[in-house]
N, C-alpha and C positions, 0 to 999 in steps of 0.2 A: 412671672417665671424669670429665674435671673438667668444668665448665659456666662458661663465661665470667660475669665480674658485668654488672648493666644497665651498670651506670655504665661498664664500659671498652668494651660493644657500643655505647653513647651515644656516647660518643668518640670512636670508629672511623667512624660514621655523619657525622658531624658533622666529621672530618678527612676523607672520601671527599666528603662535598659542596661543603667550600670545595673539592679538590684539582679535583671536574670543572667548579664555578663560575670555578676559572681559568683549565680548561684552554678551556673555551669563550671566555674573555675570549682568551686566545692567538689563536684559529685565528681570533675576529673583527677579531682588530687585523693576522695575517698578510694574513688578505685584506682590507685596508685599512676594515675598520669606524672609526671615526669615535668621539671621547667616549663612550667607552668606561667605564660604570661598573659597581660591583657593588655592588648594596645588601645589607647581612647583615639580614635581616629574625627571625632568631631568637628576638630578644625583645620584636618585636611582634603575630606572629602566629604559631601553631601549625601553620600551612597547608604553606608551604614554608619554607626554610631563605635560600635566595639567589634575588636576580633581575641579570639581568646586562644592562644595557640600553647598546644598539649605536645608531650611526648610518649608514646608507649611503644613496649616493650617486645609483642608478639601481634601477632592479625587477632588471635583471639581479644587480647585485650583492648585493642583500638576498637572492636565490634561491642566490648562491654563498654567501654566510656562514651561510645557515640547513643549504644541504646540507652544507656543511664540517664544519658544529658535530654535527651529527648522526653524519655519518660516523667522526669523532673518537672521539666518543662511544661509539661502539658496539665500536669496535676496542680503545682503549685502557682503558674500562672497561666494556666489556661490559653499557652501558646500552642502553635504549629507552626512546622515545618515547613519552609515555603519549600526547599530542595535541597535532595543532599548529593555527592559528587565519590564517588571513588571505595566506595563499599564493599564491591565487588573484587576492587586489586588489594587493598589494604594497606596500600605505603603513605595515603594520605587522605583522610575522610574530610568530606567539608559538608559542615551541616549551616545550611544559609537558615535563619529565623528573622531576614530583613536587613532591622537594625544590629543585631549582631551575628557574627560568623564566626562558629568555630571550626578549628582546624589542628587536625587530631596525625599526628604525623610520626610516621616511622623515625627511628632516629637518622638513619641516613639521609633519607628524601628530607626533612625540615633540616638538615645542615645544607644538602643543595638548594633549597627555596632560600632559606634566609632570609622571611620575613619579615623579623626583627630589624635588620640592616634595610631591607625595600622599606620600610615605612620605619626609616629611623627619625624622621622627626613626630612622632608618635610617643604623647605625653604615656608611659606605663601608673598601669593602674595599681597602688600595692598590693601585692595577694601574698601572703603568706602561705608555704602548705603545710598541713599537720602533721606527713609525713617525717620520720625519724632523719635527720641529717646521715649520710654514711661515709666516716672518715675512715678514707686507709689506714690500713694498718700500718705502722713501720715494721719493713721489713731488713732495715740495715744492720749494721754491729752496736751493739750497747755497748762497747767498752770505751 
């Protein structure tokens, strides 16, 4: 019976938590989450691995992107939930799954946390969303 090394069970752990840190960026950007980041927190904390931090638009919608991400979650990798945090107010959901945490944030509340800034030395993961860019209009004088 052979026994896998740490180092290639490391590696497997470690390509299974970017895979569901972007599957969750996916479902938050199909149901139109907003600045869309993922910070790889690897090597500065031992706690988790990734955090993926969302913007939406209404309470409704923070309730569909967090059930989405969940539901995802659970079917395509047969994750759970360890705890989620703030469902009930709706300015800032946190769905802990361990190694990664996402956090799903009113626009107001995630410009007072400012995550991105607290764990500014946090390599970003690229995500692109497939979301339509939306350039203002000009509204000045053509002439």
């Amino acid at each position: 019976m052979a026994i896998a090394s740490p180092a290639i069970n490391l590696e497997q752990r470690e390509n299974r938590s970017l895979e569901r840190a972007l599957a969750a960026a996916r479902v938050a950007d199909l149901n139109r989450g907003r600045d869309i980041t993922i910070l790889d927190l690897r090597e500065l904390t031992p706690v988790f691995d990734y955090f993926i931090v969302v913007t939406g638009s209404s309470r409704r919608q923070l309730h569909a992107i967090s059930e989405e991400i969940e539901a995802v979650l659970k079917k395509e990798f047969h994750d759970r939930r360890l705890g989620i945090e703030g469902y009930a107010e709706s300015r800032w959901i946190l769905l802990d799954f361990g190694d990664i945490v996402i956090h799903i944030f009113d626009a107001e509340t995630r410009g007072y946390y400012d995550l991105e800034r607290l764990w500014a030395g946090a390599k970003r993961v690229p995500f692109e969303s497939s979301q339509p860019k939306i350039v203002p209009a000009d509204t000045g004088p053509t002439a």
